[in-house]
C-alpha positions as CSV (number, residue, x, y, z in Angstrom):
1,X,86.9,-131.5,7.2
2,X,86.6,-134.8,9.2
3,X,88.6,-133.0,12.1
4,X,86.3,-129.6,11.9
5,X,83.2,-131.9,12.0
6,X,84.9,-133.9,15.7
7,X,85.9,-130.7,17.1
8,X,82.3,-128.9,16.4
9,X,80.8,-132.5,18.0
10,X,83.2,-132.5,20.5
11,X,82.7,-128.9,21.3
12,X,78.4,-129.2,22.0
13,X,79.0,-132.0,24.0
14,X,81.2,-129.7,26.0
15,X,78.6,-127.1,26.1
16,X,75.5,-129.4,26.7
17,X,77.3,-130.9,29.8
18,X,80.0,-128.7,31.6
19,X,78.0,-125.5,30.4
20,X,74.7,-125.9,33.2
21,X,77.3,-126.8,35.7
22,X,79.3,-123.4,34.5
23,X,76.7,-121.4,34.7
24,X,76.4,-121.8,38.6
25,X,78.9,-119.5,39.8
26,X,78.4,-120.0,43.7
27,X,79.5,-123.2,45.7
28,X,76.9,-125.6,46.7
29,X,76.3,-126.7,50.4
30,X,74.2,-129.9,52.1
31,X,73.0,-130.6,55.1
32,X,71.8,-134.0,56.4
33,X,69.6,-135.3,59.5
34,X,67.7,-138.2,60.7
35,X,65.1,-137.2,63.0
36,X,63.2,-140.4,63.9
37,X,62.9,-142.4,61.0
38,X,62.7,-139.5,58.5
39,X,65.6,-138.2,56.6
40,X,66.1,-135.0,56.6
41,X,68.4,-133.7,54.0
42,X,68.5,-129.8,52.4
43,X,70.9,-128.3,49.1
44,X,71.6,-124.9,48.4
45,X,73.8,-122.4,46.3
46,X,76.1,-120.6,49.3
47,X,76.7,-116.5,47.8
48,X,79.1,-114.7,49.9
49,X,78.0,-111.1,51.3
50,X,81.4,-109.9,50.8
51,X,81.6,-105.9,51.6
52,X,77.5,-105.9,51.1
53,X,75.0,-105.9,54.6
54,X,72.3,-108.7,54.3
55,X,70.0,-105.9,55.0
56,X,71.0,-104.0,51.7
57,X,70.7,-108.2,49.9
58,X,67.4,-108.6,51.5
59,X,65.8,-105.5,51.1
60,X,63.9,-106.1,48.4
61,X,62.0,-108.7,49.8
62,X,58.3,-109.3,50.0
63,X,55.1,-111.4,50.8
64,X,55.1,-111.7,47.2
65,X,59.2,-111.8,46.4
66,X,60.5,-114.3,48.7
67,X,64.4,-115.1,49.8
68,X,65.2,-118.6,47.7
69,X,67.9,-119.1,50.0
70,X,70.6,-119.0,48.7
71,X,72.1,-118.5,45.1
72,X,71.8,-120.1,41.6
73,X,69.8,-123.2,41.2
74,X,66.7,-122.8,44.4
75,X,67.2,-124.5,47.2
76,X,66.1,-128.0,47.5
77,X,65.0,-129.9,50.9
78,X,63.7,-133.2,51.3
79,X,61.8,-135.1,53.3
80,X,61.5,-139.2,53.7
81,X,58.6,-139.0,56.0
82,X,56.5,-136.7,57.3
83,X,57.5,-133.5,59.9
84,X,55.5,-131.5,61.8
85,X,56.5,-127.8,62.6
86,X,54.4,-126.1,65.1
87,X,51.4,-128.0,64.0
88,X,51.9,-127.7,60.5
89,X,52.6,-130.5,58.6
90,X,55.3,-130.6,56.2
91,X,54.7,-134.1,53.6
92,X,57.0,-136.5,52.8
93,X,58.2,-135.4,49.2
94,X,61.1,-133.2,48.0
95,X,60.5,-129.3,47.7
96,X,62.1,-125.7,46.8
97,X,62.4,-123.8,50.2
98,X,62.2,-119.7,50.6
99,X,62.1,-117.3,53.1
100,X,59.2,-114.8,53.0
101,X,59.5,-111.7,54.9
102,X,55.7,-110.5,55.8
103,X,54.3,-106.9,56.3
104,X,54.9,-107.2,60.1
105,X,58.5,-108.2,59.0
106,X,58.1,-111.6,60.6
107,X,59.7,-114.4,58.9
108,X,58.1,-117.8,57.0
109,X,59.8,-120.8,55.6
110,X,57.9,-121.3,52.6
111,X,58.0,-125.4,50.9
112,X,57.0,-125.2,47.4
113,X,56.2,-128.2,45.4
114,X,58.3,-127.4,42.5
115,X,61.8,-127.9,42.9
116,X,65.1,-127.5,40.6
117,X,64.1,-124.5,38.7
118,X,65.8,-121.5,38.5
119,X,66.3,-119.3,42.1
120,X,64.5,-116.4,41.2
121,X,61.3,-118.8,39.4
122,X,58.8,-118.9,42.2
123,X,55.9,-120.0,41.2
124,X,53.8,-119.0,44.8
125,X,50.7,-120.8,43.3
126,X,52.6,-124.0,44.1
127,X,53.4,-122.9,47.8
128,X,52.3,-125.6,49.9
129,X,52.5,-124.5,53.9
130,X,54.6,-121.7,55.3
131,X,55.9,-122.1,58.8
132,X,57.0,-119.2,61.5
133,X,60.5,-118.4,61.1
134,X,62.6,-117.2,64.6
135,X,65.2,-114.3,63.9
136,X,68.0,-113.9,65.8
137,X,71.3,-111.9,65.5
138,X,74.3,-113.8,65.2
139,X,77.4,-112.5,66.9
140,X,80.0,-113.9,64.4
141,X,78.7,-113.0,60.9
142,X,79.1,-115.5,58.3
143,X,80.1,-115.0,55.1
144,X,78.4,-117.5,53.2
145,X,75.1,-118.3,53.2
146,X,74.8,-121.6,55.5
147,X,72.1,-123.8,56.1
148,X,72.2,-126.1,59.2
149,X,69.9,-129.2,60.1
150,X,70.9,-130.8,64.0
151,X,68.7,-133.2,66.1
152,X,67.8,-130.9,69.0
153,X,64.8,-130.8,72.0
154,X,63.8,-135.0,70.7
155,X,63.5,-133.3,67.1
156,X,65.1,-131.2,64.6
157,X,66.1,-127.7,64.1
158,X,66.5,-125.7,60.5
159,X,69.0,-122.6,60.6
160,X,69.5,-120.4,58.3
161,X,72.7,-117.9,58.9
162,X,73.7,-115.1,56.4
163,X,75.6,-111.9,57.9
164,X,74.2,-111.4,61.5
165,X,70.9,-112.7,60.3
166,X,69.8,-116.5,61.6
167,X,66.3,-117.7,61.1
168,X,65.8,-120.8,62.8
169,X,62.5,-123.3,63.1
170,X,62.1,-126.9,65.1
171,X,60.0,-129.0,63.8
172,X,59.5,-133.2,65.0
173,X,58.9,-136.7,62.9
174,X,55.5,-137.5,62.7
């Protein structure tokens, strides 16, 4: 009986700690930069596209069902100061980032104020800006979702690259 009892213990323990970590079936991938005296840093669940087009992934898309980025857990970026991105200010804090594709099918990097849920909860009430998005095509496809931050033109540069699909935004320290 003692040894039934350890085993059942020994088993939840199992469950209530390897079990989350289980559950998230896709690699994770960071990316790190220091642009002026703020730290730039993002985290993100990396699917692979496999035989599937990133048009047939991202079709279902909308103003109101945004890209989260990724896979799994969302995407999380943070910030130690403050960045400016075309004029719009991002604050120093952490936050969950997604990709909105609008009715003109132009893009938007959207930073939500709650972060570690779920991928697919987006709460849009808790949107805090949305910046413009560039889209390019990408000559080499890639494979896994990846998710670049480089010091470029005295700032920064976000790039997102999924099949031929890379979304790319500068933004500066304030």
């Amino acid at each position: 009986m003692r040894r039934l009892l350890i085993a059942i213990c020994v088993f939840g323990f199992y469950t209530a700690t390897a079990g989350p970590a289980l559950a998230q079936g896709h690699s994770r991938g960071t990316a790190e930069v220091t642009v002026g005296s703020a730290k730039v840093s993002v985290e993100y669940g990396r699917p692979s596209l496999g035989t599937r087009t990133v048009e047939a992934m991202l079709s279902g898309l909308s103003p109101d069902h945004p890209w989260r980025l990724g896979a799994d857990k969302s995407t999380t970026f943070s910030t130690s100061g403050d960045l400016d991105f075309g004029g719009t200010t991002v604050p120093k804090g952490v936050y969950s980032l997604w990709a909105r594709r609008d009715a003109d099918n132009s893009w938007k990097l959207v930073f939500n104020s709650q972060h570690g849920q779920w991928g697919t909860d987006h709460d849009a009430s808790k949107d805090l800006v949305a910046v413009p998005l560039k889209e390019d095509k990408e000559s080499t496809p890639t494979d896994l979702v990846t998710i670049k931050l480089e010091r470029e033109d005295g700032g920064g540069e976000i790039t997102i690259l999924w099949g031929d699909l890379e979304l790319s935004a500068h933004f500066t320290a304030k």
